[in-house]
BAFI-3210 file (N, C-alpha, C; in Angstrom, 3 decimals, decimal comma, padded with zeros to 6 digits):
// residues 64
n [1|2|3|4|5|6|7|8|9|10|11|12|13|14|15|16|17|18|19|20|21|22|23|24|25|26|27|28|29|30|31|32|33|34|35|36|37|38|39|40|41|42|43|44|45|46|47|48|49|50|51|52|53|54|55|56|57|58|59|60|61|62|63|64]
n.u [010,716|009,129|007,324|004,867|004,024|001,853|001,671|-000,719|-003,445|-002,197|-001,949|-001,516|001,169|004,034|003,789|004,920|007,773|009,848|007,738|006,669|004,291|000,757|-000,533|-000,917|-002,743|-000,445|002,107|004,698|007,807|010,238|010,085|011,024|009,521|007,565|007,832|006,069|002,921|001,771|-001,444|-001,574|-002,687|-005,462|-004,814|-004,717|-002,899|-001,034|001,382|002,901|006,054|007,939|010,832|014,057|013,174|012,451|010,008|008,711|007,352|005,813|004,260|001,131|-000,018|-002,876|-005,065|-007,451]
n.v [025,519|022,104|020,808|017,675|015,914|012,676|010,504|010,813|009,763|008,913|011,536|012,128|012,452|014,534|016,054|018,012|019,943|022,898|024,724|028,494|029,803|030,080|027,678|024,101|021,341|019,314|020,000|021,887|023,694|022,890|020,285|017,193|015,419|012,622|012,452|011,379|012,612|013,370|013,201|014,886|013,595|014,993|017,389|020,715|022,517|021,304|019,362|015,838|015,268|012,948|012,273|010,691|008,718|010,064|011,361|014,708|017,794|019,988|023,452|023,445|024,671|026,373|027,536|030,091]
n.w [-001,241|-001,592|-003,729|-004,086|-006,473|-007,444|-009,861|-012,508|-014,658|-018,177|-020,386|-023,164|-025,480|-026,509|-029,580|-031,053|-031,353|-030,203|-030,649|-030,468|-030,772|-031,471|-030,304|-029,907|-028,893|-026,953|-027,757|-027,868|-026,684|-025,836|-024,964|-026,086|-028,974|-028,698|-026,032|-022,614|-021,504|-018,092|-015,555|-012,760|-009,810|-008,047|-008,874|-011,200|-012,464|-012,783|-014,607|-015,261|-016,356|-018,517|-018,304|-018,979|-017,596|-015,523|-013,446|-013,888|-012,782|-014,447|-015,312|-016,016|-019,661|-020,112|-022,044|-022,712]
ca.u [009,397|008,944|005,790|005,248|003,435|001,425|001,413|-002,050|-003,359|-001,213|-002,490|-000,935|002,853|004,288|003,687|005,869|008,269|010,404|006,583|006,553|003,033|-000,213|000,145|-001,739|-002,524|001,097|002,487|006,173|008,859|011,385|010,199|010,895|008,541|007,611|007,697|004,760|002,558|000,566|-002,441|-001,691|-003,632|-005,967|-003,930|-004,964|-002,482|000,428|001,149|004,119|006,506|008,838|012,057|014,753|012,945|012,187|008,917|009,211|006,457|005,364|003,163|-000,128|-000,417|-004,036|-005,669|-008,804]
ca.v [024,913|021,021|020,265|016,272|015,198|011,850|010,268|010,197|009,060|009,326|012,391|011,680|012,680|015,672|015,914|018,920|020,885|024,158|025,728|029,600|030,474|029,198|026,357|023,093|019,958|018,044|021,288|022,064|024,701|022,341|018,929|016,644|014,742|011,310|012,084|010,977|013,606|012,930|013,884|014,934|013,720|016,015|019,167|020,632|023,252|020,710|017,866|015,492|014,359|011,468|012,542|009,900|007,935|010,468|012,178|016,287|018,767|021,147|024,560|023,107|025,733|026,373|028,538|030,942]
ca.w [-001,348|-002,072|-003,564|-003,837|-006,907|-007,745|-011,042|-012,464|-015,646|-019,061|-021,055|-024,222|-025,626|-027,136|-030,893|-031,980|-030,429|-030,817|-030,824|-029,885|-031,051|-032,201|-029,493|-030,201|-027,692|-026,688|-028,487|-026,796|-027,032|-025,521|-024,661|-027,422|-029,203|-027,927|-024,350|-022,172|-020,434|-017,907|-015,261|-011,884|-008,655|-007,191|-008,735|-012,931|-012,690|-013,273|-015,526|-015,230|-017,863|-018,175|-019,036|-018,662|-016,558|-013,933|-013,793|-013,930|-012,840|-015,187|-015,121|-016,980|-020,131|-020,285|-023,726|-022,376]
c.u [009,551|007,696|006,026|004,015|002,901|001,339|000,114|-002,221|-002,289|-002,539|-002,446|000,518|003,175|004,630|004,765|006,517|008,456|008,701|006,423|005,292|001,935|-000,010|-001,474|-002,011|-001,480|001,817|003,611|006,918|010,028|011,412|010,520|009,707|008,516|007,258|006,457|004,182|001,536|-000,123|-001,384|-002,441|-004,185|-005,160|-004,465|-004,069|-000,953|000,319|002,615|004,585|007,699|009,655|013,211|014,400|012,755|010,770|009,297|007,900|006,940|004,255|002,453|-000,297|-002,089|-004,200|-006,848|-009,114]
c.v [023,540|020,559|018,478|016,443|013,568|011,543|010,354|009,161|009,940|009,879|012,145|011,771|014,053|015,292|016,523|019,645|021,617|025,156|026,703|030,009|029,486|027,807|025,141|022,219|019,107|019,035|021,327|022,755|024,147|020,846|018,451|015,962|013,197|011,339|012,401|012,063|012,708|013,449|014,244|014,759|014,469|017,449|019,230|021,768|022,562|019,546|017,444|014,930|013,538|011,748|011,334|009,021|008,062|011,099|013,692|017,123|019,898|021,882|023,399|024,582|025,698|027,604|028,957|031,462]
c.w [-001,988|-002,039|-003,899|-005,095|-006,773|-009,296|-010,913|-013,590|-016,981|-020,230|-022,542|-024,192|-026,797|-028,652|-031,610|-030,771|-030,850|-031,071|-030,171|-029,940|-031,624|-031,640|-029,995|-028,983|-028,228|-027,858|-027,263|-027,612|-026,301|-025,409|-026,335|-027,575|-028,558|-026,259|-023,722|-021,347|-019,721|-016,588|-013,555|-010,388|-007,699|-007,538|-010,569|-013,350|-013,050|-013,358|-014,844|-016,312|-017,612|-019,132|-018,495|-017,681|-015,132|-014,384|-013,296|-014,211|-013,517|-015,189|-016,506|-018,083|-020,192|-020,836|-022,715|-021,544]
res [x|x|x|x|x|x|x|x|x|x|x|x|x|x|x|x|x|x|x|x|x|x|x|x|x|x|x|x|x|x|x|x|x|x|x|x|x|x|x|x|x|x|x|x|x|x|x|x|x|x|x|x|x|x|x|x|x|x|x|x|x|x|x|x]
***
């Protein structure tokens, strides 16, 4: 399966990492801090992040 993202707009950037529980917004259990999240076009189930200068779809966590 090759899905094709779009950048959208920039969400913010990951605050803390290593987080297993009690998740916050820009909350991460691997990304490091600093790195840019951001929106996806026409999709809310996945963000992209800018790791070395590539962008890298990620499952959207969503709380409720």
């Amino acid at each position: 399966l090759n899905l094709e993202f779009t950048k959208n707009d920039k969400l913010g950037e990951i605050l803390s990492t290593n987080v297993i529980k009690k998740f916050k917004d820009f909350d991460a259990t691997i990304l490091e801090v600093g790195v840019e999240v951001y929106s996806v076009l026409d999709r809310d189930d996945f963000v992209l992040v800018s790791i070395d200068n590539k962008m890298v779809p990620y499952y959207a966590y969503v709380e409720g």
